[in-house]
N, C-alpha and C positions, 0 to 999 in steps of 0.2 A: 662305518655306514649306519649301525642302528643309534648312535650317537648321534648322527647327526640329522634322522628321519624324527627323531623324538624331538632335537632342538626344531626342525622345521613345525611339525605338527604341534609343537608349542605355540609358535608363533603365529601362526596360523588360526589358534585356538584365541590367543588373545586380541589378534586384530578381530573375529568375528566377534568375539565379543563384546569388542568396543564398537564395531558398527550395529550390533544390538543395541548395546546400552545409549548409542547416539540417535538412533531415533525410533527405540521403543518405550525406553524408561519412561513410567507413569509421573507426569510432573504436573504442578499446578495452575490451572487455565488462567492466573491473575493477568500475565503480559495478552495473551490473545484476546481475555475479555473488554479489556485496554483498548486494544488495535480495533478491534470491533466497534465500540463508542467513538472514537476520533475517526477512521475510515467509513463507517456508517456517517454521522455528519458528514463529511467529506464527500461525500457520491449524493448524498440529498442536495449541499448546496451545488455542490458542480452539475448537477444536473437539473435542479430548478432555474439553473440562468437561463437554461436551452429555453424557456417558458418565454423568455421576452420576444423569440421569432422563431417558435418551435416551427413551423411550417416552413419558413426558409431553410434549416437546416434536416428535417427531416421527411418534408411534405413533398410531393411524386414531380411539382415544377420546380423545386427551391433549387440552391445553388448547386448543389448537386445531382441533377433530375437521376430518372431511374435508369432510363435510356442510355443515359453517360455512365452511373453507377453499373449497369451491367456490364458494357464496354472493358470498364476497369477490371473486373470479375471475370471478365473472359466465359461468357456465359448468354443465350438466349432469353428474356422475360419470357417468352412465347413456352416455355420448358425445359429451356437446359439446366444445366446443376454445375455448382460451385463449389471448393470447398471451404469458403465463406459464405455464410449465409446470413443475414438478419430478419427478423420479424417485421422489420420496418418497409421493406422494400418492395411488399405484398400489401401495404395498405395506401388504399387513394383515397379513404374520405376523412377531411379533417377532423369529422365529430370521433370517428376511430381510433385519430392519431392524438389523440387530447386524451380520449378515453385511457388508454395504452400509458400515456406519458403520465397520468394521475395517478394509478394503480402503482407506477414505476415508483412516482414518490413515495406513496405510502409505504411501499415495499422496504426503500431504501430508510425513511423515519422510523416503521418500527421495530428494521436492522438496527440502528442506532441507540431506541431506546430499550434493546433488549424484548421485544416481546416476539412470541412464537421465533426466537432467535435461529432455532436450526431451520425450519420453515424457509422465513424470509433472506435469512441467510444465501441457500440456494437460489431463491427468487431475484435477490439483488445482483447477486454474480450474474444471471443468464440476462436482467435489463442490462447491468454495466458493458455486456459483452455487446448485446445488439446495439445498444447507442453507437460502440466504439466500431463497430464493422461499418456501420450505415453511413457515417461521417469519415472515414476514410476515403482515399488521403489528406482530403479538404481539410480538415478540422483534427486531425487525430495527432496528439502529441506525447511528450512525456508523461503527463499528470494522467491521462486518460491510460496508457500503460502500467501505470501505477495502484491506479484505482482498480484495474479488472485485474489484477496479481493479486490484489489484499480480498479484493470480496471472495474471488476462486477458492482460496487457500483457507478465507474464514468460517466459509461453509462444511469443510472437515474435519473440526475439533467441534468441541462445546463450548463455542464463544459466549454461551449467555450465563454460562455457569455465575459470572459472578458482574456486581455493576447493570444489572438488568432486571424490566420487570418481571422476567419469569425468575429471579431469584426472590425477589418478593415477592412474588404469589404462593412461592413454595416457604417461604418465610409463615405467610398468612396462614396455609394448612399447615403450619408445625416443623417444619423442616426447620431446623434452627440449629445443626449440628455444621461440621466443618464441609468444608465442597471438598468432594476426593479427589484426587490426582487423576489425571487419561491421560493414556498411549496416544491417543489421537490429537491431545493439545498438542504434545510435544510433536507428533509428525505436522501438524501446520506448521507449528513457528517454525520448523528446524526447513519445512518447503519457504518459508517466507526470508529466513534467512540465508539460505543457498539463493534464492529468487535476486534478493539485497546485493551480496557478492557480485551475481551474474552484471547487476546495474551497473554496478560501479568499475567492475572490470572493462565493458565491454566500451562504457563510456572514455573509460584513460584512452583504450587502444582508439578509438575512433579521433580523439583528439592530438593523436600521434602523427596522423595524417595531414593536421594541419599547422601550417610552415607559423601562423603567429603565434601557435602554442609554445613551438620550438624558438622562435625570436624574444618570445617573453609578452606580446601585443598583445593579446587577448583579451584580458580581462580588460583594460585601456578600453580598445574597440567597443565592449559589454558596455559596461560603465557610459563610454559616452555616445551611446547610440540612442536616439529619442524617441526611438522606439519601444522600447522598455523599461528607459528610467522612470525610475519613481521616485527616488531621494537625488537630487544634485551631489555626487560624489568625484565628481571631476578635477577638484582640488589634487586628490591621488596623484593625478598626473605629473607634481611637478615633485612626485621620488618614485622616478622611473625604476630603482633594485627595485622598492616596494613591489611594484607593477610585474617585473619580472619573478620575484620572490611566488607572490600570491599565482602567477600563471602556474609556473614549473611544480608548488607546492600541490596545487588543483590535480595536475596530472601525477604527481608523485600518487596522492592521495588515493585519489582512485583505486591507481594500479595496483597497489598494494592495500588496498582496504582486505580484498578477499584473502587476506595470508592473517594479518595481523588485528584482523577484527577478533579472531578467534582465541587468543593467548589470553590470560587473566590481566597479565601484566600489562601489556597495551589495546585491551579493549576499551577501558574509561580513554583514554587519548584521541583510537579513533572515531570513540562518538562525539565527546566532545568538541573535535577538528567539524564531524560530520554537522553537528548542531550551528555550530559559526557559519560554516559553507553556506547550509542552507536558509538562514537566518540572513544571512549578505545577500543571497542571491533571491529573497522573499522580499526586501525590505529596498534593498537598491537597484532590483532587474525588471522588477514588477511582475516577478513570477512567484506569489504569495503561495497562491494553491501549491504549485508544484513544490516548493520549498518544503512545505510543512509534511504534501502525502510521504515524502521520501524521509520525513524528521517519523512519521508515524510508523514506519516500514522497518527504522531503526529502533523501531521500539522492542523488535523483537528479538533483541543483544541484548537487551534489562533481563536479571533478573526476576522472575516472581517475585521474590521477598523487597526487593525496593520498589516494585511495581506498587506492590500491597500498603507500604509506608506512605506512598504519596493519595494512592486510589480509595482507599481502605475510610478512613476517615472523611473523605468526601460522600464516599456511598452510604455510611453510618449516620452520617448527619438528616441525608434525604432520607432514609428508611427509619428516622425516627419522625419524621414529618408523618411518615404517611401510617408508618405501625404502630408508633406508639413506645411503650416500654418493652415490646417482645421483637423489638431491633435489637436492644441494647442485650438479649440472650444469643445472639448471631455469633458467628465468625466475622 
């Protein structure tokens, strides 16, 4: 028995340490500050289109009045409480609701370009979140799920640590040594990549449900629905395995992203598979945005150190624009 209390307590000893080591190890914010610049874009321009009939979509008569919007909430305007709430659904007058929506952008551009990053950071998660309440169910889809998972989750590391202008400013006052490791990078990405998993799982099962997924028709149906085509890809049609091939592949894919994303050995495969997917489904569905949030979302299965290969040099070039020769003493 003490034999076997010491094997338990062994093991025991190295699972907890690997659930330490998986999401406390201090790792380097390159992939989050990454996710930060392309999701920051990403929520400025997804929410700058709202600008072309921001009052139908957001305003107390628009498609959604409040009236109905309470209804849905299961809730009184008169006083009762929800536990959805948004900021939006307290305001009646347009110059307010402009007001509000202007602030949002800027929040969301100098998420983007790195400035006051932990600041706006939290500021952009709490806009993306009230957009995404107030426009429910009207309007609230995948990409809008996607956008409020990446700002939430960017707000808890130190996304500006690198690729931002608060790295240049701290550049400007002298700072020009290496950006250190955080516990708190690595608990984002590691919420953004459980987050990821959850997607893509939950998306196979839901597609189980349906009889063309199982027949092979789907993607067919996708493809030739003129509702979302954007590329004429219909020719497909006439090598039906294909058709069936790329259905069943979609749901394989999914279902097993959350097991196999994680191995060394088949992580390049299924991002790879992921980048094609979404790249098909940007290019021929006409769901651009959505394609790319979810190419961004997989960004955070990169490595730091290839992050930094491709990132690194882009951001060295801009910081010699604007610093000078005391870029080229940087990390």
């Amino acid at each position: 028995m003490t034999g076997l209390r010491l094997a338990l307590a062994e093991y025991w000893g190295d699972v907890w340490e690997a659930w330490n080591e998986f999401w406390f190890a201090p790792t380097a914010p390159a992939a989050l500050s990454a996710i930060r610049v392309f999701a920051g874009a990403m929520l400025f321009y997804t929410h700058l289109v709202w600008s072309f009939d921001l009052s139908a979509f957001f305003g107390p008569n628009g498609w959604l009045p409040l009236d109905l919007y309470a209804r849905e909430r299961g809730y009184d305007l008169e006083g009762g409480h929800s536990y959805m709430w948004s900021l939006f659904q307290h305001i009646q007058s347009p110059t307010l609701l402009w007001t509000i929506h202007i602030v949002a952008l800027v929040c969301f551009f100098l998420l983007t370009i790195g400035l006051f990053s932990r600041t706006t950071a939290v500021l952009s998660a709490f806009f993306a979140i009230m957009y995404a309440t107030r426009v429910t169910p009207g309007a609230y889809f995948g990409l809008d799920k996607v956008n409020c998972m990446l700002a939430m989750y960017l707000m808890l590391g130190p996304c500006g640590a690198r690729y931002s202008v608060d790295r240049l400013l701290n550049m400007r006052r002298g700072a020009t040594g290496e950006v250190p490791t955080s516990t708190w990078a690595n608990v984002a990405i590691r919420l953004i990549q459980l987050h990821m998993c959850a997607f893509y799982l939950f998306a196979g099962l839901g597609k189980l449900e349906g009889q063309t997924w199982w027949d092979g028709y789907a993607i067919w149906r996708s493809i030739a629905s003129s509702e979302y085509q954007s590329i004429d890809v219909t020719w497909l049609g006439h090598y039906p395995h294909l058709m069936n091939l790329l259905a069943h592949g979609t749901v394989l894919f999914e279902l097993f992203y959350p097991f196999l994303i994680w191995p060394r050995f088949t992580r390049p495969w299924m991002l790879a598979t992921a980048v094609g997917m979404h790249l098909f489904i940007a290019s021929c569905m006409g769901m651009i945005t959505f394609g790319l949030a979810m190419l961004i979302g997989n960004l955070a299965f990169v490595k730091p150190a290839t992050v930094r290969k491709v990132m690194d040099p882009l951001a060295r070039r801009f910081a010699l624009l604007l610093l000078g020769d005391r870029a080229g003493q940087s990390d």
